[in-house]
C-alpha positions in Angstrom: 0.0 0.0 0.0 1.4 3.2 -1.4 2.0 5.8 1.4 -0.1 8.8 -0.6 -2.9 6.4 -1.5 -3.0 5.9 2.5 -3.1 9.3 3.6 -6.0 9.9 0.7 -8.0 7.7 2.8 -7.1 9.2 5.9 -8.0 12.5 4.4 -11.1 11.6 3.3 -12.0 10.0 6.8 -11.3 13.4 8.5 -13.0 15.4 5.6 -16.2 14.0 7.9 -15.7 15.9 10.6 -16.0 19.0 8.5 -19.1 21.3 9.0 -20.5 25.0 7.7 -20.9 27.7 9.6 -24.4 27.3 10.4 -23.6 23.5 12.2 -20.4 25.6 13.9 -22.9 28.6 15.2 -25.3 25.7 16.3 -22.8 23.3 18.3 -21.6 27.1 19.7 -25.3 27.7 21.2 -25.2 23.6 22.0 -22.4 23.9 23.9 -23.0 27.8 25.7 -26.3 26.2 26.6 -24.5 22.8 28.5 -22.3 25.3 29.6 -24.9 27.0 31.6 -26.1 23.8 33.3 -22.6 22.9 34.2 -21.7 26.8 35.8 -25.3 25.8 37.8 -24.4 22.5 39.1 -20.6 23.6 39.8 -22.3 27.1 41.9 -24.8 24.9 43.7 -21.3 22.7 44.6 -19.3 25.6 45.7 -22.0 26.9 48.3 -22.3 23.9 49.8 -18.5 23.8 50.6 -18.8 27.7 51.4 -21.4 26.9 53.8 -19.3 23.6 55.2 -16.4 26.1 55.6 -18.3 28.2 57.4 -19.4 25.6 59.8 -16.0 24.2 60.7 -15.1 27.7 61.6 -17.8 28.6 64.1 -16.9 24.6 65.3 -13.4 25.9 66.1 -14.6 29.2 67.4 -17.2 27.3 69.8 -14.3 24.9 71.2 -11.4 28.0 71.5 -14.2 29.4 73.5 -14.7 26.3 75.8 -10.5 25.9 76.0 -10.5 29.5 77.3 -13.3 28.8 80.1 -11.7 25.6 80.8 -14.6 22.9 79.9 -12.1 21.2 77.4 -8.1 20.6 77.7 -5.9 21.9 75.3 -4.9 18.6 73.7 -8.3 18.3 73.2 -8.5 21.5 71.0 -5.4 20.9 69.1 -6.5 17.9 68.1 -9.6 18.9 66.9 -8.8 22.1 65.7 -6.4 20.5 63.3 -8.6 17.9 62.1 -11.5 20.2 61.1 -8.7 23.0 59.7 -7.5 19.8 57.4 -11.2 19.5 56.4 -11.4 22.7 55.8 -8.2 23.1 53.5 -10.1 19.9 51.5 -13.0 22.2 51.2 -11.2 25.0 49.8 -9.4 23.1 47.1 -12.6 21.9 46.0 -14.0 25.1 45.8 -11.0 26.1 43.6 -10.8 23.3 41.5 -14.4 24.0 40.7 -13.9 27.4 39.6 -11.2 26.5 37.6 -12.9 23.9 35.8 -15.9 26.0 34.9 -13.6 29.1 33.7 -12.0 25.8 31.3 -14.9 24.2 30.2 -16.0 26.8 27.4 -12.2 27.0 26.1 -11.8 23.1 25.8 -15.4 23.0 24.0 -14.0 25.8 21.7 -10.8 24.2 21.2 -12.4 20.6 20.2 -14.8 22.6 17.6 -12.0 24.0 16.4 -9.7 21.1 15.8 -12.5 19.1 14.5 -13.5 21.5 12.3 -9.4 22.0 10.3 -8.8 18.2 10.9 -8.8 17.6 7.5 -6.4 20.9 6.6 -4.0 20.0 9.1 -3.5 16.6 8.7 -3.1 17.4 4.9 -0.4 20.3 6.0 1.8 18.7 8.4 4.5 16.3 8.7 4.2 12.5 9.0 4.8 12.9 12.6 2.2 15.3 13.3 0.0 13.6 11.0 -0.1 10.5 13.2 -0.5 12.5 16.0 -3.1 13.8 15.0 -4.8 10.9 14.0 -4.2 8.8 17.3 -6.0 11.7 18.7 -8.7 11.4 16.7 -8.9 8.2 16.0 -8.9 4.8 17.7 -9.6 1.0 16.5 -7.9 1.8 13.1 -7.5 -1.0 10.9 -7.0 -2.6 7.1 -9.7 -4.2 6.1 -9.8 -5.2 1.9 -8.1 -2.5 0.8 -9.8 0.4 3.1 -9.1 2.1 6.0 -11.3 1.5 9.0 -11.5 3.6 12.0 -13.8 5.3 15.0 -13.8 8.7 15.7 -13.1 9.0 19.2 -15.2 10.8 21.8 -16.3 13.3 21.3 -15.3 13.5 17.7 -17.9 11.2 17.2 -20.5 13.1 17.8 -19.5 15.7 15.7 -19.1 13.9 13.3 -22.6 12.1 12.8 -23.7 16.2 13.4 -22.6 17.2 10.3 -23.7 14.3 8.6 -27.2 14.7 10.0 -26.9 18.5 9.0 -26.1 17.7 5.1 -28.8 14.9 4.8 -31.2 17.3 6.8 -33.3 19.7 5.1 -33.5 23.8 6.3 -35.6 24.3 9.9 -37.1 22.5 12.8 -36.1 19.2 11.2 -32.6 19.8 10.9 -32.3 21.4 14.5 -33.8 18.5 15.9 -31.9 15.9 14.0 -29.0 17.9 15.7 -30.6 18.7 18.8 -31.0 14.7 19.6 -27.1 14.1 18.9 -25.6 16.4 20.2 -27.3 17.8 23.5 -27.9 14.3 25.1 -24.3 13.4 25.2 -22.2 16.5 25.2 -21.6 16.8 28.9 -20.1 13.0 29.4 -18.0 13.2 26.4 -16.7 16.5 26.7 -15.1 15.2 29.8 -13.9 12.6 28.9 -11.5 14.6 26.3 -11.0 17.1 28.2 -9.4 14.2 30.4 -7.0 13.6 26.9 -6.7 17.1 26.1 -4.8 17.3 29.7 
């Protein structure tokens, strides 16, 4: 098997993940819309370790209160004092990890449109090293099978690609955003993590 005849195949195989402006705008909205949910859940998460926080602290207070009337020893306090500070400090790294993931999750969703989008320029533009990066990061389970290429997109690369396929079988209108609409939003949120996992 002759190396260009190869990369043809490979080309056309990443020429499916390529979609028009009006799939990119939609996947945008898709995506801003998930987003919203996500910012939700994560600022429902952070209150509850705000309020936790705030808990241990008047926990703390109480007992430095009871050391200084004498009602509990001072081992006592240490001991307890540094086991609810230590569950406090677990608190606050949740809190930032939190933010930081919902200040990320917009970028990476970007990023993966993006690249999914000018797979097919870029693997047509680089070297054969970046080439089969690219395509192990696409691609997995790839195989020769009677003379064809055979491969799955990965997650969620997948998705995006039976989108624009849906879109250019779909006619104009409520039909084509719900073709869409049943791809894309029921799986976005799962997938999305899982490659932001890889893009890591």
């Amino acid at each position: 098997m002759r190396e260009e005849a190869l990369e043809k195949q490979f080309n056309e195989l990443l020429g499916r993940l390529k979609f028009d402006d009006e799939v990119l705008e939609w996947v945008r909205e898709a995506l801003r819309a998930s987003h919203a949910h996500e910012r939700r859940e994560h600022e429902e998460a952070i209150l509850r370790h705000q309020a936790e926080c705030k808990r241990l602290d008047e926990r703390i207070h109480a007992m430095y209160i009871d050391k200084l009337d004498g009602l509990v020893d001072v081992a006592f306090f240490e001991r307890m004092s540094n086991q609810w500070r230590e569950e406090q400090n677990s608190c606050l790294r949740e809190i930032e990890r939190l933010q930081v993931a919902d200040h990320s999750y917009m970028d990476e969703g970007v990023q993966i449109l993006e690249l999914a989008r000018n797979a097919q320029r870029l693997f047509a533009s680089q070297e054969p090293r970046e080439k089969r990066r690219l395509l192990n990061f696409l691609l997995s389970n790839c195989s020769w099978e009677d003379g064809n290429v055979v491969a799955t997109f990965r997650q969620p690369f997948d998705l995006l690609a039976e989108t624009a396929a849906s879109a250019s079988l779909s006619s104009a209108g409520d039909a084509a955003t719900s073709s869409k609409t049943e791809i894309w939003l029921g799986n976005l949120d799962s997938n999305q993590d899982k490659q932001s996992q890889s893009l890591a």
